[in-house]
C-alpha positions as CSV (number, residue, x, y, z in Angstrom):
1,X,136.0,1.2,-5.3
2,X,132.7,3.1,-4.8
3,X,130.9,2.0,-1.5
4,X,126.9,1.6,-2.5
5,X,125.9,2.5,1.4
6,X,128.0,5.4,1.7
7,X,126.0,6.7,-1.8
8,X,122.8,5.9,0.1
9,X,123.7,7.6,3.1
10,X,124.4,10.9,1.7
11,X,121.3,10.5,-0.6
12,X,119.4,10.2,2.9
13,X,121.0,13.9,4.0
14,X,119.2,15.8,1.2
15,X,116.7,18.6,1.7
16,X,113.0,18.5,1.1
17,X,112.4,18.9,-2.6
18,X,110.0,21.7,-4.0
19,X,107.3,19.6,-4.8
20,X,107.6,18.1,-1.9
21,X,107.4,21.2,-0.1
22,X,104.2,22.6,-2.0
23,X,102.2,19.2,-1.5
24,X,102.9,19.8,2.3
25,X,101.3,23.2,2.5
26,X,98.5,21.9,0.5
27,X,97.8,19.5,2.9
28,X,97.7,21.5,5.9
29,X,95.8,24.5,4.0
30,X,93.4,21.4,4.1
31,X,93.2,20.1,7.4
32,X,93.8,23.6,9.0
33,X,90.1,25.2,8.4
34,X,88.5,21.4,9.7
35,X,90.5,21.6,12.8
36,X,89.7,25.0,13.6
37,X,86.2,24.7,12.9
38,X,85.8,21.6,15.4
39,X,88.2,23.7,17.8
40,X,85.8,26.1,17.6
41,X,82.6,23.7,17.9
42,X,84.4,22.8,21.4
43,X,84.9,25.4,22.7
44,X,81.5,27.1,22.0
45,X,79.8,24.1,23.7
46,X,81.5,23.8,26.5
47,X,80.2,26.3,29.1
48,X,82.0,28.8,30.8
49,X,82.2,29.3,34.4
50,X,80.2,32.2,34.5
51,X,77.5,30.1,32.7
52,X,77.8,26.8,34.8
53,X,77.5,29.1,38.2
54,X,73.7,30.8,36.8
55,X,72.6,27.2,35.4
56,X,73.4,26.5,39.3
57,X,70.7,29.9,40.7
58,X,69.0,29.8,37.2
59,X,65.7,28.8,39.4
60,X,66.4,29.1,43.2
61,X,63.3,31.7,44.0
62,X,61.4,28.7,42.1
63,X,62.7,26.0,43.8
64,X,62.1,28.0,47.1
65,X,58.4,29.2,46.6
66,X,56.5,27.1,44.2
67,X,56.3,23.8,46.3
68,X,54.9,26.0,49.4
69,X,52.5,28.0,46.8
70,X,51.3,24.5,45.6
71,X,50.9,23.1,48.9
72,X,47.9,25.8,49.8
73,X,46.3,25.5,46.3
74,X,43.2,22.8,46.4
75,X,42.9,20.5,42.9
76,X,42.0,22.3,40.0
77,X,43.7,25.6,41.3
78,X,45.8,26.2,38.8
79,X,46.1,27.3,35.2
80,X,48.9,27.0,32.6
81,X,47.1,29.2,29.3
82,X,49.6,31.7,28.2
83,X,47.4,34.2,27.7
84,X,45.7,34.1,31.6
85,X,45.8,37.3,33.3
86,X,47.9,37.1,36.7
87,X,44.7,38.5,38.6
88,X,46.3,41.0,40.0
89,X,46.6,44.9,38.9
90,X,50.3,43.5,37.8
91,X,50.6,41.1,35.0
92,X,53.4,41.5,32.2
93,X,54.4,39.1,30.3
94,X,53.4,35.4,29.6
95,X,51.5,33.2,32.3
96,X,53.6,30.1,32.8
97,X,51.5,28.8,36.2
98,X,48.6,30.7,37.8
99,X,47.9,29.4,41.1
100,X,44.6,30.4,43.3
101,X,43.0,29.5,46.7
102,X,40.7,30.4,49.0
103,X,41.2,30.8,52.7
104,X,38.2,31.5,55.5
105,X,40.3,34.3,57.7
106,X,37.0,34.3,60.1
107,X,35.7,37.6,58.5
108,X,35.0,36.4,54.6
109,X,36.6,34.3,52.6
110,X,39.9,35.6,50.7
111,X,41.6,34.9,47.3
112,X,45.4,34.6,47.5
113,X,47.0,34.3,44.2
114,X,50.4,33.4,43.1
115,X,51.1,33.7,39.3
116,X,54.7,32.4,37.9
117,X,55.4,34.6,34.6
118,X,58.1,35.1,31.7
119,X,58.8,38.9,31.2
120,X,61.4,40.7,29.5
121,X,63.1,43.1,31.1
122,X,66.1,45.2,30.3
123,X,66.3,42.8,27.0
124,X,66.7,39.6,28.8
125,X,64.0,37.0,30.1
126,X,63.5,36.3,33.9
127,X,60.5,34.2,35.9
128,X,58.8,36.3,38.0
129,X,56.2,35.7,40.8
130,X,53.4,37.9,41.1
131,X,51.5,38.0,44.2
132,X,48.2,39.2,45.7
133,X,45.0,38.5,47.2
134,X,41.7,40.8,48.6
135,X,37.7,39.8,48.2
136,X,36.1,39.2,45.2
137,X,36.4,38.9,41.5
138,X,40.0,41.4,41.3
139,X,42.3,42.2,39.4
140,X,43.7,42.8,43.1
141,X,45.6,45.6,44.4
142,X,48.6,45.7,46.6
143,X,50.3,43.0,44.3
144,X,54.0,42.1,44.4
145,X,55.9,41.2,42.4
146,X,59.8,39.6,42.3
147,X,62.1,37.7,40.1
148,X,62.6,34.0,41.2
149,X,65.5,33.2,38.3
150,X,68.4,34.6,36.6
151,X,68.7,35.0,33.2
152,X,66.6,32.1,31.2
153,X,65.8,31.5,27.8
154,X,63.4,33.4,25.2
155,X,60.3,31.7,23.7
156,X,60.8,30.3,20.5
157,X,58.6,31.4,17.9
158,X,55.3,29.1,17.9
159,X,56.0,27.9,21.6
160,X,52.9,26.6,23.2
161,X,52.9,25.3,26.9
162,X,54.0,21.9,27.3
163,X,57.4,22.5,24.7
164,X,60.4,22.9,26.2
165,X,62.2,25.0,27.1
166,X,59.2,25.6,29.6
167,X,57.0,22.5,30.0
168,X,54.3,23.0,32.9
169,X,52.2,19.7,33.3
170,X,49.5,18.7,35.8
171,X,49.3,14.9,36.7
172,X,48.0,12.5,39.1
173,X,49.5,10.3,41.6
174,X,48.8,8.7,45.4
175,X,47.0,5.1,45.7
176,X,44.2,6.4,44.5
177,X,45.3,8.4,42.1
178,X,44.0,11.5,43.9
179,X,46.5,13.7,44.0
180,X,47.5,16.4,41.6
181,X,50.8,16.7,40.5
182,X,52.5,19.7,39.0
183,X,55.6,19.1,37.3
184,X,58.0,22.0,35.8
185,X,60.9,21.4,33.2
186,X,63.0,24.3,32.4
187,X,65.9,24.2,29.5
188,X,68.6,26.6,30.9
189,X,70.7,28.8,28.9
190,X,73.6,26.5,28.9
191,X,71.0,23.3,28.1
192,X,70.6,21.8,31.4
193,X,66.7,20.6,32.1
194,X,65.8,21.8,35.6
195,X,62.8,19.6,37.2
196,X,60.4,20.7,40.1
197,X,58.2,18.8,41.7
198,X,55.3,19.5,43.9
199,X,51.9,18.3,45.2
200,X,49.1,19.9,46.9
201,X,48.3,19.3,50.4
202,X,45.0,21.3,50.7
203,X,42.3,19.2,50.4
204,X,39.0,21.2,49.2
205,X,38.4,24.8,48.0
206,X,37.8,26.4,51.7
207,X,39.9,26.1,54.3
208,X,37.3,26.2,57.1
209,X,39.7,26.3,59.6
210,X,39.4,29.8,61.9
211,X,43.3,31.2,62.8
212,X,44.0,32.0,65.8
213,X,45.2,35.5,64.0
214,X,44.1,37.0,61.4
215,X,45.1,40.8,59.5
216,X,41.4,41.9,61.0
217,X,41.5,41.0,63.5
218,X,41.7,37.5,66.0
219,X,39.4,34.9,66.6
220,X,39.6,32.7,69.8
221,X,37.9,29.3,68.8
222,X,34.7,28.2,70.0
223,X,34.8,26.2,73.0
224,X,31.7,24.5,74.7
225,X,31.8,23.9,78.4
226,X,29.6,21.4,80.3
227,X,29.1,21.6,83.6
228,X,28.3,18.1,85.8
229,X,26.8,18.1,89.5
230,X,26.8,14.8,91.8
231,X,23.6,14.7,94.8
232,X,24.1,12.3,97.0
233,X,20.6,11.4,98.5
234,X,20.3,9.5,101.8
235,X,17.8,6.9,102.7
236,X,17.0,5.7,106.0
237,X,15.0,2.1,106.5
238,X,14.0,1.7,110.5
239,X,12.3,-1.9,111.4
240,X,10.9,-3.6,114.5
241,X,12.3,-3.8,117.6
242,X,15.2,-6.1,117.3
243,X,16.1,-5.3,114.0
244,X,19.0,-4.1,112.4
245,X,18.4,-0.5,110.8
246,X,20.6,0.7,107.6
247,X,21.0,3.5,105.6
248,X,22.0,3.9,101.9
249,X,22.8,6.0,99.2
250,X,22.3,6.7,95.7
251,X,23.7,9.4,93.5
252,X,22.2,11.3,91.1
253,X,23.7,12.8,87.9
254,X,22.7,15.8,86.4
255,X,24.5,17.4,83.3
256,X,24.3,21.7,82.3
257,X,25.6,22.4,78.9
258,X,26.7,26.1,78.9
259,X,26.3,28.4,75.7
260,X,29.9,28.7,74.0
261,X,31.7,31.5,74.0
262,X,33.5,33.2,71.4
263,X,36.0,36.0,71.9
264,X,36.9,38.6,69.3
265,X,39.6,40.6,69.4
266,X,39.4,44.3,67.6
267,X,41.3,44.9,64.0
268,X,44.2,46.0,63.5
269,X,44.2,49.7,62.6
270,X,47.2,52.3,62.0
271,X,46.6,55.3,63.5
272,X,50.3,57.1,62.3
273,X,53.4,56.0,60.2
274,X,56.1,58.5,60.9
275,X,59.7,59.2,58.9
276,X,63.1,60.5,60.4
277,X,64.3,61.9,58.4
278,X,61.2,62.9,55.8
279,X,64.1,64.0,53.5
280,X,67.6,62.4,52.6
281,X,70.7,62.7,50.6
282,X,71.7,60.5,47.8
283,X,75.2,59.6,47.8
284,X,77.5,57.1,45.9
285,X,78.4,53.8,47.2
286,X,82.3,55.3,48.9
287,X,80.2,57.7,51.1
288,X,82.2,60.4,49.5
289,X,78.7,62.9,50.1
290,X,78.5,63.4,46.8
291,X,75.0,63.5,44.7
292,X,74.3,60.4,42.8
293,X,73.7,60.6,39.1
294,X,70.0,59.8,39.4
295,X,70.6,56.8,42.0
296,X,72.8,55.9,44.8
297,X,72.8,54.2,48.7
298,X,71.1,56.8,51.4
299,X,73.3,59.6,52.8
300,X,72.1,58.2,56.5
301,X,69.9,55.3,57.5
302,X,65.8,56.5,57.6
303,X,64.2,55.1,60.5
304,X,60.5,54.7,60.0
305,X,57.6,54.1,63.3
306,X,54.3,52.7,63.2
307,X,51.8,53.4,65.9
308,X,48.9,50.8,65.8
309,X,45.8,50.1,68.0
310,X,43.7,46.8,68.4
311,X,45.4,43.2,67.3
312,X,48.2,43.4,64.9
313,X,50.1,40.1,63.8
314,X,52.3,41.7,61.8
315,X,53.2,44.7,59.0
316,X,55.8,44.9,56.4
317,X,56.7,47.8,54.1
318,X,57.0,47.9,50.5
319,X,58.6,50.7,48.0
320,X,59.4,50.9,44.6
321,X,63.0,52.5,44.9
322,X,63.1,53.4,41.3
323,X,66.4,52.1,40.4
324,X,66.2,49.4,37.8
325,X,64.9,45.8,39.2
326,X,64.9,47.6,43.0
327,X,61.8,46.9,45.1
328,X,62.3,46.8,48.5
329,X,60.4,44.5,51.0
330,X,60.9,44.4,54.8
331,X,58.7,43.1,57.8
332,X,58.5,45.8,60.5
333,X,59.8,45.1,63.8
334,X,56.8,45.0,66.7
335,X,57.3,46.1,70.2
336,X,53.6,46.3,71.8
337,X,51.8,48.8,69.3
338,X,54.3,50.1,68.2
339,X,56.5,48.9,64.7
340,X,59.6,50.4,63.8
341,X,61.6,49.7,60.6
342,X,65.1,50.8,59.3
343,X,66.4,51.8,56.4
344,X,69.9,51.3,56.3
345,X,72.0,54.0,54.6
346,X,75.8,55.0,54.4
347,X,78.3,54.1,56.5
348,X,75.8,51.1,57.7
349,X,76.6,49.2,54.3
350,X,73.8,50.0,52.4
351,X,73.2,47.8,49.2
352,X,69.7,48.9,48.8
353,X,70.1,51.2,45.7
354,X,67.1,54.4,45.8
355,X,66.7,57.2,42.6
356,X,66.3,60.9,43.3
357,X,62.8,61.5,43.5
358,X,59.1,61.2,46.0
359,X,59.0,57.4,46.7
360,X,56.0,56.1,48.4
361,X,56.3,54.0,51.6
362,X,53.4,51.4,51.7
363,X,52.6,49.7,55.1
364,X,50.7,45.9,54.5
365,X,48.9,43.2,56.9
366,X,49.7,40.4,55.9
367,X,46.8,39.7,53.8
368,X,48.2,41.9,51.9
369,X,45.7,44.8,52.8
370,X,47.2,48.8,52.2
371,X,47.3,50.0,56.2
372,X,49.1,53.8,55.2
373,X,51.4,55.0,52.6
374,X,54.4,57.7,53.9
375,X,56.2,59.3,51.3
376,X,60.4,59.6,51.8
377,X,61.9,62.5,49.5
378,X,65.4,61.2,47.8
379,X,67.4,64.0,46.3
């Protein structure tokens, strides 16, 4: 007798049929390509770790300098046109946030401007902030200028300013209403929006206040001395014999107002700026005393000495090294009239990168005025 299960079981145990086998392969020729494609959707918009780390820096030198460059600028200092000229002898690029004030330094009044631009450089985009200030209508000299992001998106064609992915806008807040607010969005390359906010604190055009120091010299404040003198005048009464005789006093007050003074203290003048060494060696970054090809870290460090006369507050030196996106900024070091400053070179740890060539060493008050220019030679 035939057993019906057993038939079923071994009819269970057979192999995948042709068709069957065809059909399968079909279906996954189908579904493969979708997969893949939102596989590769995923991982395209998911960003990396390199990415997530510069979305993280993308606008520290922002963050760091725009609320204290807002604080000094008075309402109506700023200006967000594209096309506005930083107002200095350096302006690439396009204007994102011109800022301007006006301080009294006791000798003149002085323009101080702090422009926040988008340039191109090397084929990607950075923010830059351009800096200067002098008497007048400019462009002014002496300007500086330094990136304040890492890489950051391109305008779009047709961008005008208040678009992402750079959105500068000027509002008011306070009781009142009276205070001006700038607000900047950012789109970062990996789509985050970045927000800064910052109000100004200056409170008119001037600021009529006198420092006690200033780059041309200092200013004590004006101070008014009055001088009060106290007579005592006696008074003697004599009566009758028999009667009582007294004496009194009254006071008298009398009040000298004395011219104020002022006291000026003489300018700040350089008399020398000295190098040692006036010539150096470029070498690679291992200190192996071989020349660079075009650019390397100093052979040995370059110590440079400022002799100065009258009231200085302070110098700092500025050079264009000449190696891509190097420019070097240091404040000199005072003792009496006399600044010093060090370039560090090899075996100190040098990561300030210098190009073979004459590179001019300019010495600044901190206005921002030119005091001397040394040149080192880099070979």
């Amino acid at each position: 007798m035939i057993d019906a299960g057993r038939i079923r079981r071994r009819g269970s145990d057979d192999g995948v049929t042709l068709i069957e086998l065809l059909i399968s392969i079909a279906l996954i020729g189908i579904i493969a390509p979708v997969l893949v494609g939102v596989f590769t959707v995923i991982v395209r918009n998911s960003p990396t770790v390199v990415s997530r780390t510069e979305d993280a820096r993308t606008l520290q030198g922002v963050v760091t300098w725009l609320p204290q460059d807002v604080d000094s600028t008075p309402a109506g200092g700023w200006n967000t046109n594209p096309s506005t000229p930083s107002g200095c002898t350096l302006s690439p690029g396009t204007n994102l946030l011109k800022l301007e004030w006006t301080e009294n330094a006791g000798s003149g009044d002085v323009r101080f401007i702090a422009d926040y631009r988008l340039h191109v450089n090397n084929g990607q985009t950075y923010v830059y902030r351009i800096t200067c200030s002098g008497i007048g209508a400019g462009p002014f000299g002496g300007a500086m200028m330094r990136p304040m992001s890492s890489p950051v998106p391109a305008l779009p064609v047709g961008w005008t300013q208040g678009q992402l992915p750079y959105d500068v806008s000027v509002s008011t807040t306070g009781v009142e209403g009276d205070i001006e607010l700038i607000t900047w969005d950012v789109r970062t390359l990996t789509g985050e929006i970045v927000r800064i906010d910052s109000a100004t604190k200056n409170p008119a055009n001037v600021l009529d206040t006198v420092p006690t120091e200033t780059a041309s010299g200092t200013t004590a404040p004006t101070t008014t001395l009055v001088a009060t003198t106290t007579t005592l005048v006696a008074t003697t009464t004599t009566v009758a014999s028999g009667s009582t005789s007294s004496t009194s006093s009254t006071s008298s007050t009398t009040s000298t107002t004395m011219a104020p003074t002022t006291t000026t203290f003489p300018p700040c003048v350089v008399q020398s700026a000295t190098l040692a060494p006036t010539s150096v060696k470029n070498t690679d970054a291992n200190g192996n005393g071989k020349s660079a090809t075009n650019a390397g870290v100093l052979a040995q460090a370059v110590s440079l000495t400022v002799a100065t006369t009258g009231t200085c507050p302070g110098l700092d030196a500025r050079v264009v090294t000449g190696a891509p996106n190097v420019q070097l900024f240091h404040n000199l070091t005072a003792s009496g009239a006399t600044f010093s400053l060090t370039f560090s070179g090899y075996p100190q740890g040098s990561s300030e990168i210098w190009a073979d060539g004459m590179r001019a060493i300019s010495i600044y008050d901190p206005l921002g005025v030119l005091m001397r220019t040394v040149t080192l030679e880099v070979k």
